[in-house]
C-alpha positions, -999 to 999 in steps of 0.1 A, spaced: 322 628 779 303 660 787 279 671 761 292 702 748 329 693 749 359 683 722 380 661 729 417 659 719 434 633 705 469 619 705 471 597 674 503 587 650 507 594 618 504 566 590 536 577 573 568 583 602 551 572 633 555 608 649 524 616 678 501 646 669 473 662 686 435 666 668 402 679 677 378 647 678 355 664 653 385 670 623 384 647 596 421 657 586 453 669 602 486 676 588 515 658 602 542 687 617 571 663 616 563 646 577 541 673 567 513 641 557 479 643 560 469 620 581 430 606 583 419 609 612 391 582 612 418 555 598 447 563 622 460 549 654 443 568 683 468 561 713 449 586 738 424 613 744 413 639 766 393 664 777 413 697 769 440 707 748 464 713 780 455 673 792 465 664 760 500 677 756 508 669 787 502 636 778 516 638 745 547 652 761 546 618 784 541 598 756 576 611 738 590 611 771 588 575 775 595 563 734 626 585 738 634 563 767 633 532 751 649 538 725 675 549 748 678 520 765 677 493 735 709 516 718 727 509 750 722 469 745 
């Protein structure tokens, strides 16, 4: 990564499962589907990126594609 830049990280929270974005430098983040706070250095990091716009389109993806599945295995 370039010095001098933050990256942004998709992680899930430790309580629902729901995909949130965080600066790579916060410690903390509040969940905005559980209202948790989640620790950031203990949960699951599923991407990152360079800006805050990379990131939510990724994020967006992300839900995209777990909406999807679950989709698919309620049709089974």
């Amino acid at each position: 990564m370039v010095k001098g830049t933050v990256a942004v990280l998709v992680v899930v929270c430790s309580k629902c499962g729901g995909l949130l974005l965080a600066r790579d430098e916060q410690k903390t983040r509040t969940c905005p589907h559980c209202s948790y706070k989640v620790d950031l250095h203990k949960a699951r990091k599923v991407a990152s990126a360079r800006t805050a716009q990379e990131a939510s389109t990724i994020l967006r993806k992300l839900k995209s594609e777990a909406a999807q599945k679950q989709k698919h295995s309620s049709c089974l």
